[in-house]
Each structure stands twice: as structure tokens, then as C-alpha cells.
VOGU-3710 file (C-alpha; in Angstrom, 3 decimals, decimal comma):
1> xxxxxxxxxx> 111,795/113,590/221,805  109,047/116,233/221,024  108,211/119,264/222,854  104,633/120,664/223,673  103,416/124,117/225,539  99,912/123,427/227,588  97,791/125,931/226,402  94,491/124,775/229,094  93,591/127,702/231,531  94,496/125,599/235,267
11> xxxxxxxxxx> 97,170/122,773/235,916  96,344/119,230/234,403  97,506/115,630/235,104  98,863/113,987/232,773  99,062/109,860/233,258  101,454/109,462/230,136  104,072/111,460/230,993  104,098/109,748/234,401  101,203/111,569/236,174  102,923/114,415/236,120
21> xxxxxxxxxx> 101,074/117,826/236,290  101,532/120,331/233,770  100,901/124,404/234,476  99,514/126,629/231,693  102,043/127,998/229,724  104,521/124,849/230,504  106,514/123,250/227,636  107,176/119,576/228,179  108,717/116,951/226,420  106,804/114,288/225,194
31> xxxxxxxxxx> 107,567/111,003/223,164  107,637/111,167/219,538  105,117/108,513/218,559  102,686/110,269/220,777  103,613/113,642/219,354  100,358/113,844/216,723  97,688/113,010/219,713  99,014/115,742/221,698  99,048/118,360/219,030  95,960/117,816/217,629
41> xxxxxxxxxx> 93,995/118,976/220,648  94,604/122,131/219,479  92,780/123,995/222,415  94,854/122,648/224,952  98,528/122,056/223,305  100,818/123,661/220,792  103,909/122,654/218,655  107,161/123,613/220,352  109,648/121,244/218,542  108,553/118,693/216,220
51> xxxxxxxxxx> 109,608/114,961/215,874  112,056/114,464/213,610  110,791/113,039/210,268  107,256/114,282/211,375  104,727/114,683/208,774  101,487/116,273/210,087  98,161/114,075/208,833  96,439/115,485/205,377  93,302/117,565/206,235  89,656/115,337/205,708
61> xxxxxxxxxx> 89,224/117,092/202,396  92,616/115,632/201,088  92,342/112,174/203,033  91,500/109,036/200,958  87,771/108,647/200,118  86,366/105,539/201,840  86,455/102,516/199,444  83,276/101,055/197,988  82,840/98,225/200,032  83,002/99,805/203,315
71> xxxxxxxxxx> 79,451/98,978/205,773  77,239/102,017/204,563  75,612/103,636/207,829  72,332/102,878/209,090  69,456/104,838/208,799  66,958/105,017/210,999  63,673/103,527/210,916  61,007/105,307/209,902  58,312/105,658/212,449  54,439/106,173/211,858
81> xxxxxxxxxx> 51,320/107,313/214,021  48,538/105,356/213,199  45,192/107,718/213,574  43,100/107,425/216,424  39,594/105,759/215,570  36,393/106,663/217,456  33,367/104,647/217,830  31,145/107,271/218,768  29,644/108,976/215,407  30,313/112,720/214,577
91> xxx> 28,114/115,488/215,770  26,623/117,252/212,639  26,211/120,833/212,697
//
């Protein structure tokens, strides 16, 4: 099992780990598969002890790029103001 240290400023609870609740500065043990979600809040939780065989994800900038038949996003439509009309002819100087 991994280990964790709660980095958040008041107690939370924590439903995974049984709804226990964890005090700042508290290292806890957590299970391995679940290791990555925890650490990668990296405001609230920090590395104590590592999985073994744990390899951290790559960064975006090193991940895969997306292939070429993945759904392109939307954009959005584009939206015009049609120009008020008057009936009433223009007042001339």
C-alpha cells in the first residue's frame, strides 16, 4: 500500500478510505491503484511512499497526440444582428 500526507488547511472526509477524516499534516495509507488520483491533487496531497512499480503519467506535452479520426470540437455558431429599419424618413439638415 501507498502512503499520502494531507496537505488541505482543516480536517477532510474521506469516503474511500472508509469515511475516515484526515487532519492537515496526516500521512495515511492509501491503496495502490488509487495512488495516482490522490497525488495528483497536488494542493491537497503529497507523495510519502510510492506504489511499488509506480510510474508517474508523462506530462501533456509528452502524452500521445490525439489520432486523426478523433470528433473535432464544435464551434460555435456564429450569431448576427440584423439592422433595425425605420419607416419614418430621415430629417435633413
Amino acid at each position: 500500500m501507498a502512503r499520502v500526507r494531507y496537505l488541505g488547511p482543516e480536517p477532510v472526509t474521506v469516503p474511500e478510505l472508509g469515511g475516515r477524516t484526515v487532519h492537515p499534516d496526516e500521512t495515511v495509507t492509501v491503496p495502490d491503484e488509487r495512488f495516482g488520483a490522490y497525488v495528483c491533487q497536488t494542493t491537497n496531497w503529497e507523495s510519502v511512499e510510492e506504489p511499488k512499480d509506480w510510474t508517474p503519467p508523462a506530462p501533456e506535452r509528452e502524452r500521445e497526440p490525439e489520432s486523426e479520426t478523433a470528433t473535432p470540437a464544435r464551434t460555435a455558431a456564429k450569431k448576427t444582428v440584423a439592422k433595425k429599419t425605420t419607416d419614418t424618413p430621415q430629417k435633413e439638415g
